[in-house]
ZADO-182479 format. One record per residue (C-alpha): residue number from 1; x, y, z. Coordinates in nm, 2 decimals, m for minus. Example, Ala and Ser with C-alpha at 12.3 -4.5 7.8 and 13.67 -1.06 7.14 Angstrom:
  seq       u       v       w
    1    1.23   m0.45    0.78
    2    1.37   m0.11    0.71
# end
This chain:
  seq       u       v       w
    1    0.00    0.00    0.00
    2    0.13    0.37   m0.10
    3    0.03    0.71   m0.12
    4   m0.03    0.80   m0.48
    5   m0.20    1.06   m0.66
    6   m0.42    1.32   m0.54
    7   m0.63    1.55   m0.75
    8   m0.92    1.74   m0.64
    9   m1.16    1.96   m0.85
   10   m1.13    2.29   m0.88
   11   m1.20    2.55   m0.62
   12   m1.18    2.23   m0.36
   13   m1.00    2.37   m0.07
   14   m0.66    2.16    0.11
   15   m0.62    2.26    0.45
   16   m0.23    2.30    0.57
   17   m0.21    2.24    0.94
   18    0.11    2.15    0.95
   19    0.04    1.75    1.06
   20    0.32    1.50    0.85
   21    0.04    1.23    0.75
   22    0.14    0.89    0.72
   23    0.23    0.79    0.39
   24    0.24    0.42    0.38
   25    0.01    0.30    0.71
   26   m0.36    0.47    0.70
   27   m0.47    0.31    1.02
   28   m0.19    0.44    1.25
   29   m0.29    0.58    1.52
   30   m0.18    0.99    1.55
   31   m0.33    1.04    1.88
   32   m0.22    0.91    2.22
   33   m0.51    0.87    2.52
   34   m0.38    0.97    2.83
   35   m0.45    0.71    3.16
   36   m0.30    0.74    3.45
   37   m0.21    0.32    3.42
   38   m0.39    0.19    3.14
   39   m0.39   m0.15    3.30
   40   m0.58   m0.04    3.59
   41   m0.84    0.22    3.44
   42   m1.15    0.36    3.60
   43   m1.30    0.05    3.35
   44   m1.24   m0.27    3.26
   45   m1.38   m0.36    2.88
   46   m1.45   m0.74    2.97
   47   m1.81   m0.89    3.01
   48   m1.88   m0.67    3.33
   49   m1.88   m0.39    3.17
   50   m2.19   m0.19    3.09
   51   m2.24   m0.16    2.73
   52   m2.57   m0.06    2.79
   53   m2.57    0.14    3.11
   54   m2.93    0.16    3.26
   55   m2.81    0.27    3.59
   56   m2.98    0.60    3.76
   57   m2.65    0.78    3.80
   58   m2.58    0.73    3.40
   59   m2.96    0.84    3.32
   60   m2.89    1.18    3.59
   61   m2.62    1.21    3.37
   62   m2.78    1.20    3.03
   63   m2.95    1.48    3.10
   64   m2.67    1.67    3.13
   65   m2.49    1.51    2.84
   66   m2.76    1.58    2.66
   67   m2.75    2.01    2.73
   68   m2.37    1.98    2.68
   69   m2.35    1.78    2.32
   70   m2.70    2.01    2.23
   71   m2.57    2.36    2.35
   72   m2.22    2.37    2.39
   73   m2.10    2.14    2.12
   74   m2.30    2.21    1.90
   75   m2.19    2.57    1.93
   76   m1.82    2.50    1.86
   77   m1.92    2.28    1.53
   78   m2.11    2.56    1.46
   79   m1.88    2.86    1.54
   80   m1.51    2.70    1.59
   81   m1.51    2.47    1.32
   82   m1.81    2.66    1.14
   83   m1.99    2.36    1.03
   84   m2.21    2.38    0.69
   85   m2.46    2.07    0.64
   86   m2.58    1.99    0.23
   87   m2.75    1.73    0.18
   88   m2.98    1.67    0.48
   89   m3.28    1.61    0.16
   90   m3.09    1.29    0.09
   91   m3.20    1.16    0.39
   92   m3.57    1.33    0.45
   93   m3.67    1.18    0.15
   94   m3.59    0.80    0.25
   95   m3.78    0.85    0.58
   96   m3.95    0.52    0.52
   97   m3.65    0.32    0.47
   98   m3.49    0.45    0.75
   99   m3.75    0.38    1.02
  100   m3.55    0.05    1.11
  101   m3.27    0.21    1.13
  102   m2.98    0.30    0.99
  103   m2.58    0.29    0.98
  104   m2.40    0.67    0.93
  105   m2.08    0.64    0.75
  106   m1.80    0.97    0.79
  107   m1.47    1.05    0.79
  108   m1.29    1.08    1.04
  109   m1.11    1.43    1.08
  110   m1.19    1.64    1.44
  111   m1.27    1.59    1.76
  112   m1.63    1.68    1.73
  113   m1.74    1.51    1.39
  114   m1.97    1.29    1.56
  115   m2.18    1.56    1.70
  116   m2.20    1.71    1.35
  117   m2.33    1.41    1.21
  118   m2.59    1.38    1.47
  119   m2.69    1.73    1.39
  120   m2.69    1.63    0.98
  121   m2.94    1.37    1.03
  122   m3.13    1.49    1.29
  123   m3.10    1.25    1.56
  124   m3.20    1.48    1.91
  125   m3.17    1.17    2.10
  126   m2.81    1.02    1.98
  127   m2.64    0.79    1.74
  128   m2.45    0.51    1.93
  129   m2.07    0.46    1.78
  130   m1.85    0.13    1.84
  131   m1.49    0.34    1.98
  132   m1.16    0.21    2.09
  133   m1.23    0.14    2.43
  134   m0.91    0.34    2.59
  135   m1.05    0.64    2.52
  136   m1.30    0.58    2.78
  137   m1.05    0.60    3.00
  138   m0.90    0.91    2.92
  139   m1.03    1.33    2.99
  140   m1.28    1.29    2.71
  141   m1.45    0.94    2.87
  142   m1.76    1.05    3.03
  143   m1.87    1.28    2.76
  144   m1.75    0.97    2.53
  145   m2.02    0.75    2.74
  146   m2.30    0.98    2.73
  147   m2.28    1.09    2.33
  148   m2.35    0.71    2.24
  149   m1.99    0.60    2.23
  150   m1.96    0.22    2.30
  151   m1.65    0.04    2.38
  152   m1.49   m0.23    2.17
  153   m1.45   m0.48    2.39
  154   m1.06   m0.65    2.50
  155   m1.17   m1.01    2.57
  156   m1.38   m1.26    2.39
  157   m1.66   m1.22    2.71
  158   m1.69   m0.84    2.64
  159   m1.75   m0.87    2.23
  160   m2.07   m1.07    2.40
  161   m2.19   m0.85    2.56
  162   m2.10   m0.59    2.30
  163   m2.28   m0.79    2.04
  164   m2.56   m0.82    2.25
  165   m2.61   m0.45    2.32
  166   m2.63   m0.36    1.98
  167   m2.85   m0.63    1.87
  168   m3.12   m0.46    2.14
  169   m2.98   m0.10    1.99
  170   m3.14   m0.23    1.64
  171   m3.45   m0.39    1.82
  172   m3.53   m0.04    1.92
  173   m3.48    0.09    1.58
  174   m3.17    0.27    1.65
  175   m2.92    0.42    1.43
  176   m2.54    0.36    1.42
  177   m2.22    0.56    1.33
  178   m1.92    0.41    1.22
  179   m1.59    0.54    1.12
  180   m1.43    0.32    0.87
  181   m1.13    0.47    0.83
  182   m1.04    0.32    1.23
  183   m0.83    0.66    1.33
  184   m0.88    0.98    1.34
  185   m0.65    1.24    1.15
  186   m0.73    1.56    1.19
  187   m0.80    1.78    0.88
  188   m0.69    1.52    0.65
  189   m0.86    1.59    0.24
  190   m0.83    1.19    0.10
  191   m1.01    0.94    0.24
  192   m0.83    0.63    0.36
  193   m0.93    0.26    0.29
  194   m1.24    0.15    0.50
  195   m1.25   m0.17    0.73
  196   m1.54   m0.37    0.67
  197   m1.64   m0.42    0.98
  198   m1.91   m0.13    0.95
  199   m2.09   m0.29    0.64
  200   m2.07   m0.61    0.82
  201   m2.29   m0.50    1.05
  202   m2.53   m0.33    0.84
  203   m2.57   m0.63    0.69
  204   m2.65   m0.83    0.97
  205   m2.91   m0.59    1.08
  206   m3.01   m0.52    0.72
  207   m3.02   m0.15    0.74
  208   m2.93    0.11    0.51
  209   m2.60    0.29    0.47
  210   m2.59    0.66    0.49
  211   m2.27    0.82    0.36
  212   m2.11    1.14    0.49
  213   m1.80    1.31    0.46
  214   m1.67    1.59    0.57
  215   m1.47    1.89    0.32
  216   m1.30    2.18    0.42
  217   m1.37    2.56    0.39
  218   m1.08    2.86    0.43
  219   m1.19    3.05    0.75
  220   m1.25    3.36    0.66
  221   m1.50    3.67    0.82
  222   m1.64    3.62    1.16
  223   m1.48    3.24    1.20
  224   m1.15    3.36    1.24
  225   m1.28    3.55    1.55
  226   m1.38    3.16    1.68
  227   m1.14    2.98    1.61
  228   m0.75    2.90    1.53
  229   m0.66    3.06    1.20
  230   m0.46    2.77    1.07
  231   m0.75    2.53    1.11
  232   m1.06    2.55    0.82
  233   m1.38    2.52    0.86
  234   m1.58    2.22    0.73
  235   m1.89    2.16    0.55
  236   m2.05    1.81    0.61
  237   m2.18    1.61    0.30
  238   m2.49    1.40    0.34
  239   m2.51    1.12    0.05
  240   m2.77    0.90   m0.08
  241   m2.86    0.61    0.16
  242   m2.69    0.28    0.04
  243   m2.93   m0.01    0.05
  244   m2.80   m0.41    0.00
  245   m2.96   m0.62   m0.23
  246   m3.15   m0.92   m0.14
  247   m3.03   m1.26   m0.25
  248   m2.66   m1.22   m0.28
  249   m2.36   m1.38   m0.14
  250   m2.29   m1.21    0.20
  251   m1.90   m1.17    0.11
  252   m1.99   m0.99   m0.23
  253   m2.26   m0.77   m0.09
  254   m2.08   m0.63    0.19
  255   m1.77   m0.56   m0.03
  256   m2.00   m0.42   m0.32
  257   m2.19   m0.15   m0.08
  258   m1.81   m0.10    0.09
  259   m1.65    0.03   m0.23
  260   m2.00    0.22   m0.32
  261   m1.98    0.40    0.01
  262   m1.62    0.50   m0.07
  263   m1.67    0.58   m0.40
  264   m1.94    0.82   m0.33
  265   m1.75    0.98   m0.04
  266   m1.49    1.07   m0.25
  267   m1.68    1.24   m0.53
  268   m1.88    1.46   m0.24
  269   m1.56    1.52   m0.14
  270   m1.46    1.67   m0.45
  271   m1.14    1.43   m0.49
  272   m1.10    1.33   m0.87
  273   m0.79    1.09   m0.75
  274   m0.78    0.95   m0.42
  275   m0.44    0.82   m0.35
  276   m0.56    0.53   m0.11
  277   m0.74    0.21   m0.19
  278   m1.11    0.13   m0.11
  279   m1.05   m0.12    0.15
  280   m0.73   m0.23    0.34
  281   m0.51   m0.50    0.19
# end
């Protein structure tokens, strides 16, 4: 796997924040979580844990999770980042095919890009995400917790228990957000190669896919009162919901809406060569 050729159309704008990208490893890891001992964390991620917390203290806590991601997040996608949504008819229009449920699709480029996702699609309750389970640990864990975020397990009896939680999720009709690209890299313009593991899942619940990616945006005017001049702002792309087809090989049909997904990611994107495959080799 290499970096190769990237070309986007004109006018696209390719923000410079001074980050040296990997050029040969997409899914390596650029930020480091902060524990105190990661071996003795505030939690264990084994079949004890709470994947589905339906404790009073966590529902107290909701409530205030839910003013926080609602008022003060949603301010600094708005004003710090100066988020733009196009797009949102994509999904108003497929209301019916969505009422199962459904499984969100992004990039992943800044801290907040969940929230604006939630906002894009209009989910005031909350979109629950599969995340790497040390972060829970770390300065950003209980907001983490009560945005949705669900920690992939570290032992065989925690993906149980993990499985099981998001098997009631979808009995209640819920939707998901995945990132396939694994890692975050902040501001980056390609898109990386997705892990299957999202459309996997989608499959297994038979819901639709719901692409999103975010562009960027030079701040200009009142954003560069809100926020650091070097970073842009972004706009966030809301695609066409991806449906699977009945009566096809489960292998072929997951790959087939996989490189569909990315394909159309890329063009919202405004990327006319992508210099990373679909999928990991």
């Amino acid at each position: 796997m290499h970096f190769g050729t990237f070309k986007v159309k004109e006018g696209v704008y390719i923000p410079d924040i001074g980050v040296d990208y990997p050029k040969d490893d997409p899914f390596r890891r650029l930020l480091k979580v902060e524990v105190e001992d990661s071996s003795q964390g505030k939690y264990q991620f084994d079949e004890n844990y709470p994947y589905l917390d339906k404790s009073l203290s966590y529902k107290l806590g909701d409530v205030l999770g839910f003013f926080i991601k609602w008022l003060l997040v949603a301010f600094m996608t708005r004003f710090h980042f100066g988020l733009r949504i196009e797009g949102r008819k994509n999904v108003r229009k497929h209301r019916k095919e969505l009422k199962n449920g459904a499984m969100c699709l992004c990039n992943h480029v800044f801290i907040f890009d969940a929230f604006g996702v939630n906002q894009a699609v209009r989910r005031f309750g909350r979109i629950w995400i599969p995340m790497f389970a040390k972060h829970f640990n770390g300065k950003f864990g209980w907001i983490m917790r009560h945005a949705g975020g669900i920690p992939i397990p570290e032992t065989r009896g925690g993906i149980r228990k993990f499985n099981e939680a998001f098997d009631e999720l979808h009995s209640r009709k819920e939707w998901f957000l995945i990132f396939p690209e694994a890692v975050r890299w902040d501001m980056y313009a390609p898109i990386r190669p997705f892990r299957t593991g999202a459309f996997a899942m989608a499959y297994k619940y038979d819901i639709p896919v719901v692409p999103l990616v975010y562009s960027y945006r030079e701040r200009k005017g009142m954003y560069r009162l809100f926020g650091k001049r070097n970073l842009p702002c972004v706009t966030l792309h809301v695609g066409e919901p991806i449906f699977f087809e009945k009566g096809q090989l489960r292998k072929d049909e997951i790959l087939r809406v996989c490189n569909l997904a990315h394909k159309t990611m890329v063009q919202m994107a405004g990327i006319e060569e992508n210099p990373w495959p679909t999928t990991e080799e």
